[in-house]
C-alpha positions in Angstrom: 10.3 33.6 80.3 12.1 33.8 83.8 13.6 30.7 85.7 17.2 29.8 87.2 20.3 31.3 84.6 24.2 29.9 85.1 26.7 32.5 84.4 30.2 30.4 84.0 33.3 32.1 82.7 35.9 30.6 80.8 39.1 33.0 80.6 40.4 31.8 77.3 42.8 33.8 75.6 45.1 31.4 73.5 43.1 31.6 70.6 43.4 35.4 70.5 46.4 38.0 69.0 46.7 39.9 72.2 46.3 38.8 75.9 43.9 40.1 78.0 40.6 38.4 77.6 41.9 36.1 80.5 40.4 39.0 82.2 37.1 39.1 80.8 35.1 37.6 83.1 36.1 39.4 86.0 35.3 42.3 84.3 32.0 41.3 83.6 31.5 40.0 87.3 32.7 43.4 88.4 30.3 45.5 85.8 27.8 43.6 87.2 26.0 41.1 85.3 24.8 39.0 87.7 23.0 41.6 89.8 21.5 43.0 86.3 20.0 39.8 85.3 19.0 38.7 88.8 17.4 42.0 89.5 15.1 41.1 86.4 13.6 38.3 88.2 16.1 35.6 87.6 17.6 33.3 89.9 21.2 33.4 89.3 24.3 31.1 89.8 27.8 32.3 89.6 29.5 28.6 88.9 33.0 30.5 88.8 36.1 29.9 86.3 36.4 26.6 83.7 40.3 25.9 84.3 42.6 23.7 82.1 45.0 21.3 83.5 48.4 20.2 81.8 47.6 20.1 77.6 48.4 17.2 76.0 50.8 18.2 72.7 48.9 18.7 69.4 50.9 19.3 66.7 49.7 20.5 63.5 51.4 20.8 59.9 50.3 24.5 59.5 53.3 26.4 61.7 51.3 29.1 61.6 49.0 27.6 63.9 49.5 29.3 67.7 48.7 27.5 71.0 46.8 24.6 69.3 47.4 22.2 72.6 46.0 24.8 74.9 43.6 25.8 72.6 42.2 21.8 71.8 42.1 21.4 75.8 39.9 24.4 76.1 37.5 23.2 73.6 37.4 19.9 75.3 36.8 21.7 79.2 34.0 24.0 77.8 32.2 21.7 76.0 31.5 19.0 78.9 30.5 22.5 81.1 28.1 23.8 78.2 26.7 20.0 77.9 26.4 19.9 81.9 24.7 23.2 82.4 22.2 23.2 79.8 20.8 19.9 81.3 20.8 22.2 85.0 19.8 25.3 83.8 17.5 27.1 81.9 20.1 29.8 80.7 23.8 29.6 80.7 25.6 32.9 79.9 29.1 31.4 79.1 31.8 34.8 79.5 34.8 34.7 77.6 37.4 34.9 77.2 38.2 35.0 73.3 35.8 33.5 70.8 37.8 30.1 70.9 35.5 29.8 73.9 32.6 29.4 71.7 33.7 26.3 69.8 33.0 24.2 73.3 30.6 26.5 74.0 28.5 25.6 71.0 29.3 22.4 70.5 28.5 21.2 74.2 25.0 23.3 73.8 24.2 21.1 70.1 25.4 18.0 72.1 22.7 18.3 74.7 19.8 19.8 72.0 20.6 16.3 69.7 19.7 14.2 72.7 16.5 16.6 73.2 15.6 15.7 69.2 15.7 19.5 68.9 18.0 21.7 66.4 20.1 24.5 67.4 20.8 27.5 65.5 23.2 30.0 66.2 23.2 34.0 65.8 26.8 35.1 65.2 26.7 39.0 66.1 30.7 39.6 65.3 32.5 41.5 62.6 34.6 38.5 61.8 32.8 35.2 60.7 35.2 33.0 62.3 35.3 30.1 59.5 38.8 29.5 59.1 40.3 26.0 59.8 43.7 25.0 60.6 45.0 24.6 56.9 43.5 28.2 56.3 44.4 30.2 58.5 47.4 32.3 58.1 47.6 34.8 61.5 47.7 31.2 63.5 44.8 32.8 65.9 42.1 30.2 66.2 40.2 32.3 67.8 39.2 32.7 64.0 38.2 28.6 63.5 35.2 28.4 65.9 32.3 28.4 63.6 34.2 26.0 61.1 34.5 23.9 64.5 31.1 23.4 64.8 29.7 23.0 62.1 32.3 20.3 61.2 34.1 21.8 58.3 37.0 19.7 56.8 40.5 21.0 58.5 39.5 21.1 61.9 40.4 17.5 62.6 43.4 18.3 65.0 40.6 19.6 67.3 38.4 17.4 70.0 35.5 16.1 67.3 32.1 17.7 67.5 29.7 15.0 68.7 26.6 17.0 67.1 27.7 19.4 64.4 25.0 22.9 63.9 24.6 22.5 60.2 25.5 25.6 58.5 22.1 26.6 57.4 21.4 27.1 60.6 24.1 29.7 61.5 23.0 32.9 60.7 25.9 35.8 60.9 24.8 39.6 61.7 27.7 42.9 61.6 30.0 41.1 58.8 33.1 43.6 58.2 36.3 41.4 57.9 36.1 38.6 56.0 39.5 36.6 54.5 39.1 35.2 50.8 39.1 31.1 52.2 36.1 32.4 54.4 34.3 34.0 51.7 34.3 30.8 49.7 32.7 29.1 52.6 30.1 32.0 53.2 29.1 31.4 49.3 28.9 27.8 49.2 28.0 26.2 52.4 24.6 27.4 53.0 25.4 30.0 56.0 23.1 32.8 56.4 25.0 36.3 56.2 24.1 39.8 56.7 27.0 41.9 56.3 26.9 45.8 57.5 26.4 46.9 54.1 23.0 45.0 54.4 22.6 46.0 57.4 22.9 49.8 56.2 20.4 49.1 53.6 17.6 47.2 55.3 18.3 48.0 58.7 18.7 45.1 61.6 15.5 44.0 62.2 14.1 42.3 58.3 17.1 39.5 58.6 16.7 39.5 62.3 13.0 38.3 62.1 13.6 36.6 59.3 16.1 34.3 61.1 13.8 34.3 64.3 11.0 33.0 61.9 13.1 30.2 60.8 14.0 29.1 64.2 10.6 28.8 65.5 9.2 27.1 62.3 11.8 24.1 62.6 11.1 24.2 66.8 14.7 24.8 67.3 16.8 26.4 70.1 18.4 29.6 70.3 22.2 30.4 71.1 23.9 33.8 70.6 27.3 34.2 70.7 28.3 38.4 71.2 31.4 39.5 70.4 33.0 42.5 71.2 33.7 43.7 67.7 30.5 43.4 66.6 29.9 46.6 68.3 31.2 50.3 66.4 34.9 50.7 68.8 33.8 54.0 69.3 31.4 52.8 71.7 33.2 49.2 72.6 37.0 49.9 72.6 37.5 46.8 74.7 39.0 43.9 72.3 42.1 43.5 70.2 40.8 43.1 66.6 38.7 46.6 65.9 37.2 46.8 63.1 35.6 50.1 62.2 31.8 50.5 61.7 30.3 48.3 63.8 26.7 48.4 65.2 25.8 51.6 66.9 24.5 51.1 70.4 20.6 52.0 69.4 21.4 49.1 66.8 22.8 46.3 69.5 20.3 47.1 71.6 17.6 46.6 69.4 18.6 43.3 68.8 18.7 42.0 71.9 15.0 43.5 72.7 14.1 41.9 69.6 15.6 38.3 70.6 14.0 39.1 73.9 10.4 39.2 72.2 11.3 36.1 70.3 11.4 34.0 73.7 13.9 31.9 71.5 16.9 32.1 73.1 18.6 29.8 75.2 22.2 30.5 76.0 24.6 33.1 75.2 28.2 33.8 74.8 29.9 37.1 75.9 33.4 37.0 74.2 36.3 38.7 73.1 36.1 41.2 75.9 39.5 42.8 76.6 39.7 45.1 79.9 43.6 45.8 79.5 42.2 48.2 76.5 38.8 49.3 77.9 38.0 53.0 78.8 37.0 52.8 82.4 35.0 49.9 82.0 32.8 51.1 79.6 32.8 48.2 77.4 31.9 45.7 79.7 29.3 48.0 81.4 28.1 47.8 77.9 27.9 44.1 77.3 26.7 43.5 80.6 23.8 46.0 79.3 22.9 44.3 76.0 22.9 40.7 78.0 20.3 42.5 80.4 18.2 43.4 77.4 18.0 39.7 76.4 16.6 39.3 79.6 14.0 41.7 79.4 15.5 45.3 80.5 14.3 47.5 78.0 17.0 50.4 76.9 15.0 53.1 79.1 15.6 50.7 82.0 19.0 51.2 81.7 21.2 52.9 84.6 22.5 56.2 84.0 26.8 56.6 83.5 28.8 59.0 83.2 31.9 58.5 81.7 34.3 61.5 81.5 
């Protein structure tokens, strides 16, 4: 599949622990992803920067919380954009940014997919799952509260509502490594489907990949796939402030995305959590702009030679 794909960055970074993913999409702009995905036959938009105007006050009774206002009226601005392009395009890449960005992100995409009588499912590919709410968490980060956003879990009332909410069974996490107890209750009782590393060690990527794919075509549904950062080993992605060690190895990543490639499936992606302040010469979003290409159709001996001393 080829047509006309929307890269749109929204450079979030009040949901995160340290600031620099305001960054993030430059970086990606500068690694190159536009020419990558265009030189693979798309027709590419650059709609530049979401922006936020003048937050109205939330408050919340959790003081942990951090940068809820800011955070809400993100949520709010990247939701109508995700709703807007997806009728306009047949591929938004939305570039964080931290993962906050994927609660409008998502919940703009399910908003238009509803109307189209069509169910979304979502491929998490992060080492966190990202299911705290605001009574949970205790960091305050809400970067953490994105998939509990969307899928409309009790304690995220405090944010915009979710006029379509992914039901959980059709979230499928990849690269678990870090998961808090609250979020582990919600992994075992809300229907999510999870494949931890440890899984991922024994089986390999590709059995709960297809698996996943499988169900996704079966029910007719669309395909979104939100990339974090840390779902990548640090030794190869050092870009983004929550490392957690043993993360997929590049052969792994790649892999993936030439599998969801195959699938024809997807629809829109996310490219998050990307933090150039701690990047190696650019190597991480050199990186990310690689595995987005792969989606695309670049296979991994397409890939440009670098060299990075």
């Amino acid at each position: 599949m080829k047509g006309n794909c929307a890269i749109i960055g929204a450079p979030i970074q009040s949901g995160a622990s340290r600031p620099g993913c305001v960054m993030g999409p430059a970086s990606l702009r500068t690694a190159g992803l536009e020419a990558a995905i265009s030189g693979l036959g798309w027709q590419v938009t650059d709609l530049g920067d979401l922006a936020i105007t003048d937050p109205q006050p939330v408050d919340h009774p959790n003081d942990a919380v951090k940068h809820l206002s800011e955070t809400s009226a993100w949520i709010k601005v990247v939701e109508q954009a995700a709703y807007d392009v997806t009728g306009n395009y047949d591929f938004p890449i939305f570039m964080g940014g931290d993962h906050s960005m994927s609660a409008g992100s998502v919940a703009g995409i399910a908003r238009r997919a509803a109307e189209g009588d069509r169910p979304l499912f979502v491929l998490w590919l992060d080492a966190h799952p990202d299911l705290h709410t605001l009574e949970t968490t205790q960091s305050g980060n809400l970067h953490g509260t994105s998939v509990a956003y969307f899928t409309d879990r009790k304690g995220c009332e405090a944010f915009p509502p979710p006029a379509a909410p992914v039901p959980p069974e059709n979230v499928c996490f990849i690269g678990l490594r870090s998961v808090d107890d609250a979020e582990r209750e919600r992994l075992a009782s809300d229907g999510f489907e999870v494949h931890d590393m440890r899984m991922i060690d024994e089986s390999g990527v590709l059995r709960p990949l297809r698996g996943f794919l499988e169900r996704v075509s079966a029910a007719n549904g669309l395909l979104h796939v939100s990339l974090d950062v840390d779902f990548l080993d640090p030794s190869i992605a050092p870009a983004v402030g929550t490392t957690v060690p043993g993360g997929a190895t590049f052969r792994e990543a790649h892999l993936i995305m030439e599998t969801l490639c195959d699938s024809g499936l997807v629809r829109s992606l996310d490219l998050v959590e990307l933090n150039p302040f701690l990047d190696e010469r650019g190597r991480t979003a050199e990186l990310m702009t690689d595995l987005a290409a792969s989606i695309f159709g670049r296979r991994i001996f397409d890939r440009p030679t670098r060299s990075h001393p």
